[in-house]
C-alpha positions, 0 to 999 in steps of 0.5 A: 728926600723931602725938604719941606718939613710937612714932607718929612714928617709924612715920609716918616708917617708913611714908613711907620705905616708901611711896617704896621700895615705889611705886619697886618698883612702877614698876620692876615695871610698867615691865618687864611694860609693855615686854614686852607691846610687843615679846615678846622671851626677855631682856625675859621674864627681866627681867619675870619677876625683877621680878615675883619680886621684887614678891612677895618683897617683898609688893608682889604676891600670889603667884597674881597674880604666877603669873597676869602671869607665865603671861600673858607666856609666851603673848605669847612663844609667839605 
């Protein structure tokens, strides 16, 4: 445990954002997952601006949010 009273208050900030980010991260997943299984135009809005969002957020890099995005727009085309 942390005894410095700056290092406690970053363990809290970091669990907090722990939780936020592994939130986001399912969120993010969760669209991208129902859109592989059935392709549809309002499923590809939602993936895209969950995406979007991960990387506004720094959960995603851009060139891998860029990578899933050109993914889905293949299963829709198809």
């Amino acid at each position: 445990m942390p005894i410095l009273r700056n290092a406690k208050k970053a363990l809290r900030v970091s669990k907090k954002k722990t939780i936020i980010n592994g939130q986001l991260k399912t969120k993010l997943k969760s669209a991208v997952d129902e859109m592989k299984k059935t392709p549809a135009a309002d499923k590809l809005s939602a993936a895209f601006s969950a995406i979007d969002r991960g990387v506004k957020k720094n959960i995603l890099q851009k060139n891998k949010a860029a990578r899933v995005k050109a993914s889905l727009s293949k299963l829709l085309k198809k």
